[in-house]
PyMOL Python script that loads the backbone (N, CA, C, O; Angstrom):
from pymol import cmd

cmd.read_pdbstr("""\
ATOM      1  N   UNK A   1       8.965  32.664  61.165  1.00  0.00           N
ATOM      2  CA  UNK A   1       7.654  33.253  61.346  1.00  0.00           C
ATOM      3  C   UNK A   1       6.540  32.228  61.198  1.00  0.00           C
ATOM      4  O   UNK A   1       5.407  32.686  61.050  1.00  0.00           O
ATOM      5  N   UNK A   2       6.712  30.774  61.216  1.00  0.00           N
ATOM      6  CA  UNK A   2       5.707  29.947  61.196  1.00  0.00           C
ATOM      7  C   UNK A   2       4.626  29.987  61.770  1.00  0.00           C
ATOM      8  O   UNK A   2       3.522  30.055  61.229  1.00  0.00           O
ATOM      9  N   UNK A   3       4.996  29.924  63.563  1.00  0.00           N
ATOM     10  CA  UNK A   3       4.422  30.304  64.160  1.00  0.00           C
ATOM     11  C   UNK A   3       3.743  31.192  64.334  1.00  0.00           C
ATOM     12  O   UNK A   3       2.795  30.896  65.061  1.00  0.00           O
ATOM     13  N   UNK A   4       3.763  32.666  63.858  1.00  0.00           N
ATOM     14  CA  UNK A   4       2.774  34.018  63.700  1.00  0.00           C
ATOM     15  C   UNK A   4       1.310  33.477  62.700  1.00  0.00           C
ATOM     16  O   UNK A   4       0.115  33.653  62.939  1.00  0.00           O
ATOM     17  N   UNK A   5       1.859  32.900  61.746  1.00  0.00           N
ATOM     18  CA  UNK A   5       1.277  32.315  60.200  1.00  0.00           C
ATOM     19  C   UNK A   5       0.388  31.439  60.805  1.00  0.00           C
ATOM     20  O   UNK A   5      -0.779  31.697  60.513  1.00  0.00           O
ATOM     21  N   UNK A   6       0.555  30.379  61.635  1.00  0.00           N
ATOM     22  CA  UNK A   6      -0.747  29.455  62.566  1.00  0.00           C
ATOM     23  C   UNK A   6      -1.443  30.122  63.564  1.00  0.00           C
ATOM     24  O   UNK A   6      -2.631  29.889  63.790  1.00  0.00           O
ATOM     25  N   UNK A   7      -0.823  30.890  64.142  1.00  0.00           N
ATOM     26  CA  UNK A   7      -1.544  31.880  64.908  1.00  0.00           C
ATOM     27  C   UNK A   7      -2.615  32.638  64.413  1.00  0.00           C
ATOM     28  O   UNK A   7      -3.807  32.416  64.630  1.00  0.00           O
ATOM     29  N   UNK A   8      -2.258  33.311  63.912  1.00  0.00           N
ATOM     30  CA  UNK A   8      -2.990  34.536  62.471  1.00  0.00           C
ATOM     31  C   UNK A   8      -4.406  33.168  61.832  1.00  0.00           C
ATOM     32  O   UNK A   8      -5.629  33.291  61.774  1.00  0.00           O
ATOM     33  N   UNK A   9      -3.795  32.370  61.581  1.00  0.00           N
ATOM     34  CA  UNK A   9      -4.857  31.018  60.779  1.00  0.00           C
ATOM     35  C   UNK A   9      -5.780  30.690  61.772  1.00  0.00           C
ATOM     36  O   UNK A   9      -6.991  30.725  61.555  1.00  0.00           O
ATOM     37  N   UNK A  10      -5.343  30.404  62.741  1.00  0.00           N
ATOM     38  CA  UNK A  10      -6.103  29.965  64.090  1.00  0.00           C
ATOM     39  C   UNK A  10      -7.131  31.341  64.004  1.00  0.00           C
ATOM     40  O   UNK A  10      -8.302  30.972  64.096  1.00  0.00           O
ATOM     41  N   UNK A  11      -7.026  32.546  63.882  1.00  0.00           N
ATOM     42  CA  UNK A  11      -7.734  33.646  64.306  1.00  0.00           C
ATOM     43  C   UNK A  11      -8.378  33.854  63.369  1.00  0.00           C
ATOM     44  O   UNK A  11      -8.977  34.917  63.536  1.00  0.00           O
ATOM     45  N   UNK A  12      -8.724  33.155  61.894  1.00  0.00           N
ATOM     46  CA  UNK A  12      -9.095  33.540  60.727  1.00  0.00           C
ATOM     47  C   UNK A  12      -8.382  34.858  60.166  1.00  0.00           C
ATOM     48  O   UNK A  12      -9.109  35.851  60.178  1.00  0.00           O
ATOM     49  N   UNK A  13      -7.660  34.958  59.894  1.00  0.00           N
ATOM     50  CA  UNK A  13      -6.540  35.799  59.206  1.00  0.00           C
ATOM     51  C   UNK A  13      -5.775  34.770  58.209  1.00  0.00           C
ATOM     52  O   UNK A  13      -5.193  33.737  58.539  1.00  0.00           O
ATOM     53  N   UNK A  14      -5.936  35.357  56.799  1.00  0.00           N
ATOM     54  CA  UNK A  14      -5.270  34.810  55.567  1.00  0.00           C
ATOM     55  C   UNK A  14      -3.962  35.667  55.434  1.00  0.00           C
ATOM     56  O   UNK A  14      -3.741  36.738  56.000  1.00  0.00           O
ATOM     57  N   UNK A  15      -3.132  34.980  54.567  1.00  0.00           N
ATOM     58  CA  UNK A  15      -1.607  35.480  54.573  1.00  0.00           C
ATOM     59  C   UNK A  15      -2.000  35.948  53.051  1.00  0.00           C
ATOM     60  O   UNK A  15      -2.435  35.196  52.179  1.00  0.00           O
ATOM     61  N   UNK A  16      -1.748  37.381  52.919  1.00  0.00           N
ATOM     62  CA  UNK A  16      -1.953  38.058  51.803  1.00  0.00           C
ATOM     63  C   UNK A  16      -0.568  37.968  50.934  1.00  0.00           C
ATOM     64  O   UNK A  16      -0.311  37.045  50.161  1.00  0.00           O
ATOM     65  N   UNK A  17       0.183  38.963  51.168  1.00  0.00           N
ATOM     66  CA  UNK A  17       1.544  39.553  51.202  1.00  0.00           C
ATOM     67  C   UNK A  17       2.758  38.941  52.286  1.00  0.00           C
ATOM     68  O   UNK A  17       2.786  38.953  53.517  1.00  0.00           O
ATOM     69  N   UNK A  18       3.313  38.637  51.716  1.00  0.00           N
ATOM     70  CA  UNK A  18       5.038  38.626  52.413  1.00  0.00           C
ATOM     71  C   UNK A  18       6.476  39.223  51.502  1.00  0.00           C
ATOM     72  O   UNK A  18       6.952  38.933  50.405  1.00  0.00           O
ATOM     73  N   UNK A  19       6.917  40.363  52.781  1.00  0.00           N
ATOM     74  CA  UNK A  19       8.005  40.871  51.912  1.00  0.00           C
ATOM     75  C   UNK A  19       9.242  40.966  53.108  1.00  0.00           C
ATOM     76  O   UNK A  19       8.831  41.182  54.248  1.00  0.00           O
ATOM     77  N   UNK A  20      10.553  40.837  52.947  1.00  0.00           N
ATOM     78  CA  UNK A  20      11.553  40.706  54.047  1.00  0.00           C
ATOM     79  C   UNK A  20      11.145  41.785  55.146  1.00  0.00           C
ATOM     80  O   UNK A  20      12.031  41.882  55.995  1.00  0.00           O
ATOM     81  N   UNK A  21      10.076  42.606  55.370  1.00  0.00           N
ATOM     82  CA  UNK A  21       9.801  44.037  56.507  1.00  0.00           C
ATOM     83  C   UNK A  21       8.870  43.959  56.612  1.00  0.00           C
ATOM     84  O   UNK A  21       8.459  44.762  57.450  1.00  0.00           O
ATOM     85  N   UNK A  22       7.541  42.897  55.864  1.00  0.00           N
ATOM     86  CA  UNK A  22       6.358  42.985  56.598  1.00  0.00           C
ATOM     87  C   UNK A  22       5.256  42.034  56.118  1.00  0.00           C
ATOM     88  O   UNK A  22       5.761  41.681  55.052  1.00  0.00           O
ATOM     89  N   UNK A  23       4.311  41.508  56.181  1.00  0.00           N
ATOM     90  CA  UNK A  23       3.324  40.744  56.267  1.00  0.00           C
ATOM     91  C   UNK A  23       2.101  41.249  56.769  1.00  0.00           C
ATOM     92  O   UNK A  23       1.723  41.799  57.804  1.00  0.00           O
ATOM     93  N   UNK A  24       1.435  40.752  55.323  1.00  0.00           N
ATOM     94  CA  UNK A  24      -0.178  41.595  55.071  1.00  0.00           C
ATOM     95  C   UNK A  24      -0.912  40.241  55.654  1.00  0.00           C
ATOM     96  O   UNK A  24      -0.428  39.139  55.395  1.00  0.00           O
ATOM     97  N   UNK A  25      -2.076  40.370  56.434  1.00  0.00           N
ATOM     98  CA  UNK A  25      -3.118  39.740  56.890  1.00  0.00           C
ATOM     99  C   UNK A  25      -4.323  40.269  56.662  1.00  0.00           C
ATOM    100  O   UNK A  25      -4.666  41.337  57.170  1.00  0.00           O
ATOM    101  N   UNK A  26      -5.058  39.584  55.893  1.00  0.00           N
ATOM    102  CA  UNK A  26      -6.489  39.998  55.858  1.00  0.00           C
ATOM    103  C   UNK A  26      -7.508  39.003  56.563  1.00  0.00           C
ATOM    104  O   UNK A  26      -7.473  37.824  56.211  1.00  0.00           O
ATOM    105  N   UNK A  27      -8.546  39.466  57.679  1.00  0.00           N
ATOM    106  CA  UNK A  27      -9.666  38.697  58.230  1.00  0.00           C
ATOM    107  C   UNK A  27     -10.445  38.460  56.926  1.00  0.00           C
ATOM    108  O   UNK A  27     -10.869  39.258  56.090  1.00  0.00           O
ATOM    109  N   UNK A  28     -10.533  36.486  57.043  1.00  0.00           N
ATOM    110  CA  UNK A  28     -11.613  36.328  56.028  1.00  0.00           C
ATOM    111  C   UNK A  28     -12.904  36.421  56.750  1.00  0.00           C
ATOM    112  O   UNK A  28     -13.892  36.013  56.140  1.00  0.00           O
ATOM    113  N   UNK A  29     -13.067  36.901  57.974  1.00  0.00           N
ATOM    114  CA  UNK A  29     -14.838  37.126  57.931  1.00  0.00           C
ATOM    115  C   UNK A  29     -14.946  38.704  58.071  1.00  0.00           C
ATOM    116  O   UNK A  29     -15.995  39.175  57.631  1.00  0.00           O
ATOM    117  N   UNK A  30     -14.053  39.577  58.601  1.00  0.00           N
ATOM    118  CA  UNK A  30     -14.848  41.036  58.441  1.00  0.00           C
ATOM    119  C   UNK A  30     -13.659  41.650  57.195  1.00  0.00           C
ATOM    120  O   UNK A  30     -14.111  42.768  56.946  1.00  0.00           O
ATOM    121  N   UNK A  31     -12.760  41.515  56.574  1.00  0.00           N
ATOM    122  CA  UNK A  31     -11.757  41.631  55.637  1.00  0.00           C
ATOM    123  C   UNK A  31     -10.752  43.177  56.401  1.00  0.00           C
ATOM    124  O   UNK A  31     -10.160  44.067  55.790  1.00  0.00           O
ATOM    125  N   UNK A  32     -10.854  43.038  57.391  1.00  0.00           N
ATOM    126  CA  UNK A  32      -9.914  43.763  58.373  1.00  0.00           C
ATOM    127  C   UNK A  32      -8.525  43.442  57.864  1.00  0.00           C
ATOM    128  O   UNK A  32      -8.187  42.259  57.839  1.00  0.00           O
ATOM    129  N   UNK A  33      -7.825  44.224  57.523  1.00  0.00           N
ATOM    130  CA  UNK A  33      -6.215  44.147  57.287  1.00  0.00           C
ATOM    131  C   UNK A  33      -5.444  44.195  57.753  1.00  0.00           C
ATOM    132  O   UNK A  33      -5.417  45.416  57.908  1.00  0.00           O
ATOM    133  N   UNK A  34      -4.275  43.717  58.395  1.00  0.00           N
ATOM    134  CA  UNK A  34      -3.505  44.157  58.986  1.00  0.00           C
ATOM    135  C   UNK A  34      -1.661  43.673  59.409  1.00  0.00           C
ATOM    136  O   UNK A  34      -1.364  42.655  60.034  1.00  0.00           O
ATOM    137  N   UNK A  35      -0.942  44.410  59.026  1.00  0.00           N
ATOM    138  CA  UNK A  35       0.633  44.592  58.807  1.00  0.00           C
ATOM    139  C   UNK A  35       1.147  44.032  59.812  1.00  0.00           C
ATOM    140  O   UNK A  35       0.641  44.172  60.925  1.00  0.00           O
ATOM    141  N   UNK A  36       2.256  43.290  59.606  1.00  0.00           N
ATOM    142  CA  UNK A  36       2.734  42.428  60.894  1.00  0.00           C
ATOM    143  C   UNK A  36       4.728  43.140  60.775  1.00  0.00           C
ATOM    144  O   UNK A  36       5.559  42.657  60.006  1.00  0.00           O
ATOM    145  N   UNK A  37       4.904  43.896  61.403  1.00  0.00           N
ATOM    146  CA  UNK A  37       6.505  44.562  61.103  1.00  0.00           C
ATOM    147  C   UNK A  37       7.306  43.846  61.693  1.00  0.00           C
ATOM    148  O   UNK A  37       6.949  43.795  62.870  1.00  0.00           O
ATOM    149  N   UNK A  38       8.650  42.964  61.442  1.00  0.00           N
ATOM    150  CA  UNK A  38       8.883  42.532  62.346  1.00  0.00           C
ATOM    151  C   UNK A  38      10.387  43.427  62.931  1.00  0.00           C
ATOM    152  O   UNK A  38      11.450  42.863  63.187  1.00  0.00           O
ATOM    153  N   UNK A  39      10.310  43.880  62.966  1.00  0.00           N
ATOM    154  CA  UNK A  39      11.584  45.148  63.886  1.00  0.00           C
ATOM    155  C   UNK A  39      11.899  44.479  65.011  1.00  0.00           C
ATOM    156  O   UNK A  39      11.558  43.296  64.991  1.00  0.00           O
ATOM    157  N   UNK A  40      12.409  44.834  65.931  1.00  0.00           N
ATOM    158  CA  UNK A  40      13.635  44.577  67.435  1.00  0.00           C
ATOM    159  C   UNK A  40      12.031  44.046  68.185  1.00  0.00           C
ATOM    160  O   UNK A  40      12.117  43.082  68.947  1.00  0.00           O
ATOM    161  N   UNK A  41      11.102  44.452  68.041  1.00  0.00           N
ATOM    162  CA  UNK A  41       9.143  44.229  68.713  1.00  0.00           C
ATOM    163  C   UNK A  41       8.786  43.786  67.598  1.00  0.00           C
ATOM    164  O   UNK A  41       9.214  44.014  66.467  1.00  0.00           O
ATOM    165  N   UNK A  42       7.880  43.061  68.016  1.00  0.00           N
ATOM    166  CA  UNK A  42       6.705  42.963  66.434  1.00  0.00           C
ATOM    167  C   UNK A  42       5.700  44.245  66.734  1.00  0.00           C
ATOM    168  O   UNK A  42       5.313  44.628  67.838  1.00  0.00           O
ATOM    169  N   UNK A  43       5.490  44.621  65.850  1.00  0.00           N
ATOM    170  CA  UNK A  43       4.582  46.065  65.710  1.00  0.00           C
ATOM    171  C   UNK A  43       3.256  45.414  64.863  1.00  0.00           C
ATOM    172  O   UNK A  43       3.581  44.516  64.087  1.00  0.00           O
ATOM    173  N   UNK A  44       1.981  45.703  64.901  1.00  0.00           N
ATOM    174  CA  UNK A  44       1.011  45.746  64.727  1.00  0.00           C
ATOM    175  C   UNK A  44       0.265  46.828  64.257  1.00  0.00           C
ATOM    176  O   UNK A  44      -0.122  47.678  65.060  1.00  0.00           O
ATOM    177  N   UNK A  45      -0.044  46.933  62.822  1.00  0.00           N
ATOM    178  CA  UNK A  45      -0.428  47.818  62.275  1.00  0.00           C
ATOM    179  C   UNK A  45      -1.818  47.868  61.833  1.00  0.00           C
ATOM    180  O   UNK A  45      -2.019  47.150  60.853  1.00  0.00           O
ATOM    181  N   UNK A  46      -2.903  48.544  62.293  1.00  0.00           N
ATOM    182  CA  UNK A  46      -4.743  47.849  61.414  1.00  0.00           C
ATOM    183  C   UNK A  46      -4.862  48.980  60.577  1.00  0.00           C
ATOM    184  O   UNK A  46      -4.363  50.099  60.699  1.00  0.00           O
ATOM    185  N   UNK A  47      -5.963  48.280  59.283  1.00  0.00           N
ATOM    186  CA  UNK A  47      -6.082  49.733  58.861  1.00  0.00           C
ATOM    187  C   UNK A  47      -7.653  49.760  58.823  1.00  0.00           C
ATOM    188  O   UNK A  47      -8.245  50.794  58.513  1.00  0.00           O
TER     189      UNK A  47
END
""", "prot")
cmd.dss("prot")
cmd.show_as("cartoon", "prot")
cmd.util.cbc("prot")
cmd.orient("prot")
């Protein structure tokens, strides 16, 4: 998942959380959150 992690950085998204089913991202300029699932798709979750 390196690659998601520079991606996400590139977009201003900090790596909050990592657990073996999912990965928390928070925007450091509007603090937008959001779940990265990685299942058979990556799923995209905002809250």
């Amino acid at each position: 998942m390196g690659n998601i992690h520079n991606t996400f950085g590139i977009n201003k998204f900090k790596t909050m959380k990592e657990t073996p089913k999912a990965v928390e991202f928070k925007n450091i300029v509007n603090n937008e959150v959001i779940y990265l699932l990685p299942n058979k798709e990556i799923t995209i979750i905002t809250t």
